[in-house]
N, C-alpha and C positions, 0 to 999 in steps of 0.2 A: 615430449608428448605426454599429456594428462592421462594421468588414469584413471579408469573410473571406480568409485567408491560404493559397491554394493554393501548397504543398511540388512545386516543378517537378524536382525534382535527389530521388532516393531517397536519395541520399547525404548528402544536408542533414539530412533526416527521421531518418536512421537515425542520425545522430550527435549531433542534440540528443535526442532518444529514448535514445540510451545513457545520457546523463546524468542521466535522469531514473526508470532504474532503481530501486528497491529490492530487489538481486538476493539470493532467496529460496531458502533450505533449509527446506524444514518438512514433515520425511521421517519417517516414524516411525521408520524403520532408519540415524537419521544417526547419525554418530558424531563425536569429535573428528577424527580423520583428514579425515571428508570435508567439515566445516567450516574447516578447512587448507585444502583443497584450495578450495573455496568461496572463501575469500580470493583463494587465486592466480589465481584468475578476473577479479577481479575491477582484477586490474593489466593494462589491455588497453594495445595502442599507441596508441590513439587518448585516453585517460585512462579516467577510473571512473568506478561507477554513483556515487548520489544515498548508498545505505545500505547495510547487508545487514543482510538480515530472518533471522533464527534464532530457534531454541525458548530460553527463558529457560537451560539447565542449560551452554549451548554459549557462552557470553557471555565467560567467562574466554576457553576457546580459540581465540575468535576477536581478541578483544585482542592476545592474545599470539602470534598467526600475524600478526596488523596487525603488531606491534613487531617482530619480527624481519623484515619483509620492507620498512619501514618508508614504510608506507600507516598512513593515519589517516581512517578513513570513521567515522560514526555508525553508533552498532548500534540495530536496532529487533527489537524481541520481540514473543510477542502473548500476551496474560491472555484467561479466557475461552473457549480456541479448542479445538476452532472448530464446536462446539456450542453454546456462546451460553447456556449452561442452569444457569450459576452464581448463585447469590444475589446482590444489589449489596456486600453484607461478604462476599466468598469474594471476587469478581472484585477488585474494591478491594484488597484481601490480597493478591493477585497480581500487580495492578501494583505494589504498595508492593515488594514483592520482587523485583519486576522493579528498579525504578530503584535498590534496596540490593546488586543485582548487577550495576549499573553501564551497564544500559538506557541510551539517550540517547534513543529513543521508542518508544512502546508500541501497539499496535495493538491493541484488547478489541474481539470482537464482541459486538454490541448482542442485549439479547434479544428476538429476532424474533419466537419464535414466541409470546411473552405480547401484543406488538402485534397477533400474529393471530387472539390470541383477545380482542383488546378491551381489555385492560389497559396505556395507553399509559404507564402511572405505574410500572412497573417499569422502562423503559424512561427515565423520566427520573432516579431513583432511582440508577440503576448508574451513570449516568454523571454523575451527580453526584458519586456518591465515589470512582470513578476519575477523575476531574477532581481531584479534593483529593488522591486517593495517588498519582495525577503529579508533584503539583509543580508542575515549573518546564519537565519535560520535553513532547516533543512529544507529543501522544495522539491516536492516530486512532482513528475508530469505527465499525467494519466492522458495515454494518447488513443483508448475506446477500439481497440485491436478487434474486438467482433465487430464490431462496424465498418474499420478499415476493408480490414477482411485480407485484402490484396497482400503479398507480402513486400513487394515492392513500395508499399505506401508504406506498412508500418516500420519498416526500414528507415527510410526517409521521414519519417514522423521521429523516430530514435535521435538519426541524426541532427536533427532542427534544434529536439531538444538539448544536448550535448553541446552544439556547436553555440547554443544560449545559457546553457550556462547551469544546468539542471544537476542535481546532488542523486535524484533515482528517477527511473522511468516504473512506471508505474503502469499493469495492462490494461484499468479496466473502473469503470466507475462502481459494478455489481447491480447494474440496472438497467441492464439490457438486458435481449437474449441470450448472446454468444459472451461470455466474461473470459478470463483468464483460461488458456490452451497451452498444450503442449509445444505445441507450431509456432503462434506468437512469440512466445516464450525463447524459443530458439533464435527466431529472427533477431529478436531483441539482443539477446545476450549475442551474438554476432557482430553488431554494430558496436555492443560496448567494448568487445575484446578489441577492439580499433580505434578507441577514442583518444589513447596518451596520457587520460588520465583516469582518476578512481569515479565510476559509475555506478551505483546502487540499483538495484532490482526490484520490484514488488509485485506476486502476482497476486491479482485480489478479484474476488468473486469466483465462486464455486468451489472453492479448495475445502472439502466438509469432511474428510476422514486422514486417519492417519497414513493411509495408504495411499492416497491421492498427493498427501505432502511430504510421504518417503519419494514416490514418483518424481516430482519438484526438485526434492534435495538430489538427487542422483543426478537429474537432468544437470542443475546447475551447477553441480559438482564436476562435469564430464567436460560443461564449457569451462569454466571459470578457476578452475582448481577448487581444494577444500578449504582455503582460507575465505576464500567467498560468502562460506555459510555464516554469517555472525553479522547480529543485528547492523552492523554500520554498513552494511551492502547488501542485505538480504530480508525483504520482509514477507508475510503472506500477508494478505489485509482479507480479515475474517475473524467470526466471532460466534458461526457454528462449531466452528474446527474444534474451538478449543474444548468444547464439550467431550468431542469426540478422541480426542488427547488424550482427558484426562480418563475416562474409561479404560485406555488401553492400556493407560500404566496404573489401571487398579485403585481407582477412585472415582466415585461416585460424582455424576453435574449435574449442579441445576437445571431450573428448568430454563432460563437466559442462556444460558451455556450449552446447551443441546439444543435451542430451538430456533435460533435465528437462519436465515434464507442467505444471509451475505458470502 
């Protein structure tokens, strides 16, 4: 039986939670400037997040703001996003062209809304072939839990994507209403604790303080054990949070760093 891990010290929390960032741009009015800037973020005092998530066309620029500042994080993109309404040969096309621009993981959302109408076989379909135009790279598969809603779906959304071949389930693209939940979160982590093999987690959208990501940590510490917590199986996807991190361990954020909505 697991026990659960209560974070006595916010300052503990908030600094294994910076780690486990994948700190996000996915603005419709980004530019390379402010995926520059995006980087320098992401050189805190305390160290750096887990990745940085950016739109597939920013992928150069963010290389080359890493190499000149000389930070080396993974870069994660997303096919698919964040609509979910691409054929499984368009998405697949997307990720193949994510990882030929030098992707190190992918994020595709799942198509939600053909599971909601019944059609669970598109859903295994997509992520079958984005499983093959991966590769080798990490894939996650952000299957829109606020949308689903139902727990029975998003269960069955977990499972499709596992049973295709998926490296992390991912809750949420951060552009709806309803993003990453408590609820979700558990259903998900239910399905993985059954899957046979190692399944990765990401909740992403709304997670904005450190307390909201001590919450997280404890949750998934209660399903998963505490080996759980470390970036190869656990990430938040956000890029207000970390603003709000690095306050709480006594350091001053920019304004990138405290002001983003994701």
């Amino acid at each position: 039986m697991k026990t659960r891990l209560t974070w006595n010290r916010a300052t503990e929390a908030a600094l294994t939670a910076l780690h486990l960032i994948d700190l996000t741009s996915l603005n419709d009015d980004d530019t390379d400037a402010t995926i520059k800037a995006l980087v320098r973020t992401a050189q805190t005092p305390v160290g750096t997040p887990a990745a940085l998530c950016i739109y597939p066309r920013f992928i150069d620029a963010a290389r080359a703001a890493m190499q000149a500042c000389g930070l080396n994080l993974p870069i994660a993109t997303v096919a698919n996003f964040p609509a979910g309404e691409a054929t499984p040969e368009a998405a697949a096309l997307e990720v193949s062209r994510a990882v030929e621009l030098g992707a190190d993981e992918i994020d595709v959302v799942f198509p939600y809304r053909a599971l909601m109408s019944g059609d669970p076989g598109a859903g295994h379909e997509l992520v079958r072939q984005c499983r093959v135009a991966a590769r080798n790279k990490c894939l996650k598969v952000i299957l829109e839990t606020g949308e689903l809603k139902d727990t029975a779906l998003i269960r069955q959304a977990s499972e499709i994507a596992i049973e295709e071949g998926t490296d992390f389930i991912k809750t949420s693209t951060g552009k709806v209403a309803v993003n990453a939940t408590f609820a979700a979160t558990a259903d998900i982590l239910a399905v993985i604790r059954q899957a046979g093999r190692t399944v990765g987690f990401k909740a992403a959208g709304g997670v904005r303080t450190a307390e909201e990501a001590a919450a997280y940590l404890n949750l998934v510490q209660w399903h998963m054990g505490s080996s759980y917590t470390v970036p190869a199986t656990f990430r938040f996807g956000a890029s207000g949070l970390l603003g709000n991190l690095l306050e709480t361990l006594g350091h001053r954020a920019n304004a990138m760093q405290s002001g983003s909505n994701y």
